[in-house]
N, C-alpha and C positions, 0 to 999 in steps of 0.2 A: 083698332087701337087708337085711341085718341094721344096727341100731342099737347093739350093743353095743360097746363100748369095750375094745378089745384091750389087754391088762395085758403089759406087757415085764418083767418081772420083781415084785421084790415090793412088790406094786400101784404102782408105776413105770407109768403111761401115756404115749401115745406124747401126748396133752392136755399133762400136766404137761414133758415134753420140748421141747414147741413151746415152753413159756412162757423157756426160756433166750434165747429170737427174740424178745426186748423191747428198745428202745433201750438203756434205761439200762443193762441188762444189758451187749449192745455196750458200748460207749460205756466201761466197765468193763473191759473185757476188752482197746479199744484201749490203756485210761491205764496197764494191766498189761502189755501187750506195751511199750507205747514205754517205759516206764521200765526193764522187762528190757533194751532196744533201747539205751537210754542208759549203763546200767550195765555191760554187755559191752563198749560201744564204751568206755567209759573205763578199765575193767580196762587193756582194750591200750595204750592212752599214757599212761596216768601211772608206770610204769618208766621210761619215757622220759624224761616231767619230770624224775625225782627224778634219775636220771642225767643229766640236763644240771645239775640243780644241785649236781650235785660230790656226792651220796650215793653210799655205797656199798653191794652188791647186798646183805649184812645188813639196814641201813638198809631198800633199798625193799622187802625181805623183811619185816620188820618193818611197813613202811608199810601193806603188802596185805594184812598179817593184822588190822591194828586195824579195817579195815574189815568185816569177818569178826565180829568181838571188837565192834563197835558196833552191828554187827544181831543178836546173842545176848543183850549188853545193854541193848538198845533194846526186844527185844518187850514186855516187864513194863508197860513205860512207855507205846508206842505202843498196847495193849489196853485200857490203861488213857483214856488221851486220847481215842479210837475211838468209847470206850463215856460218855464223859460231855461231849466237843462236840457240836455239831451236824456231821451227817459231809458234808455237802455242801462247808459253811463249810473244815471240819476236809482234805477232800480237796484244797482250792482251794488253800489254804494251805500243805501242805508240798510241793504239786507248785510252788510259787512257792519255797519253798526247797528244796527239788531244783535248780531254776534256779541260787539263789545258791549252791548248794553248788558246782555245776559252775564256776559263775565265780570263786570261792574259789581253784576248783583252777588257774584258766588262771591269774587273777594272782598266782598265790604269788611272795613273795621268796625264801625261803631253804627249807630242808628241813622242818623245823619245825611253821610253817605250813603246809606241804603235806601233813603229819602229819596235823596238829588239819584242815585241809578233809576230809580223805580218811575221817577218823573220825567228820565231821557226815554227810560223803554216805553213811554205813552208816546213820548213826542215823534221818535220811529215806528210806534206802531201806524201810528197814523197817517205817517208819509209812505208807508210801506201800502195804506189801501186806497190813497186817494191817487199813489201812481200806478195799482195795479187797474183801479177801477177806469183810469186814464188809458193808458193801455190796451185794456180790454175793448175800450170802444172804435179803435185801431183796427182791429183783427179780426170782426164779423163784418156779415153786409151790412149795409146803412140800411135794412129791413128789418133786421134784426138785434139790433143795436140794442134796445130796450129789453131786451130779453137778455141778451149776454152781458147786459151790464148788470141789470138786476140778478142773474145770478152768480155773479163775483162779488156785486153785494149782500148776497143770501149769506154768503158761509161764514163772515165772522159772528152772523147771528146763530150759529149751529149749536 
């Protein structure tokens, strides 16, 4: 029986592939799927909001792209915060405002505000993956690193 250590690619082990199978690692990879989970489900109702609140589909055309337009504008910032909180602290945090951001959206009064929520929930989206994707590179071997990050970055594309 050999002791030698099978190389899956370049020096890629199937050793440093187990090490994706860490908690925190998970545990990362859940707080990546439920906030994709979160953000799909509310693409779908908030047309709806904005149409019951008397907007017009310009309007919630408009509404769906500031949220687009607030995660393009937000990474600069969110890479920035990432990299100079503490990211435990820094994670707990805007997943508690992800929270209020959703609540933003349920009590809105008018279009407006539904607006300005819709354009805070990009700006925590996107702090929510550029400190998960942070993270994540944390918590595998440095052989694997590209592999575990690329698939914490797979899932908001699911």
């Amino acid at each position: 029986m050999s002791t030698e250590v099978k190389k899956v690619g370049n020096g890629l082990t199937l050793a440093s592939l187990k090490s994706l199978l860490n908690k925190n690692y998970i545990l990362l990879l859940l707080v990546s799927i439920f906030n994709q989970f979160g953000s799909t489900m509310d693409t779908q109702i908030i047309p709806v909001w904005g149409a019951d609140l008397g907007m017009t589909a310009a309007a919630i055309t408009t509404m769906m792209t500031l949220y687009s337009v607030a995660t393009l504008v937000g990474r600069p910032l969110a890479g920035r915060l990432t990299d100079k909180l503490n990211l435990k602290f820094w994670l707990i945090l805007i997943m508690a405002l992800k929270g209020l951001a959703y609540v933003l959206q349920g009590i809105t009064p008018n279009p407006t505000f539904l607006m300005v929520a819709r354009f805070f929930t990009g700006l925590v989206f996107c702090c929510i993956t550029t400190a998960v994707a942070t993270m994540g590179s944390l918590f595998v071997d440095r052989r694997a690193m590209g592999t575990g990050v690329g698939i914490i970055n797979a899932i908001p594309g699911l």
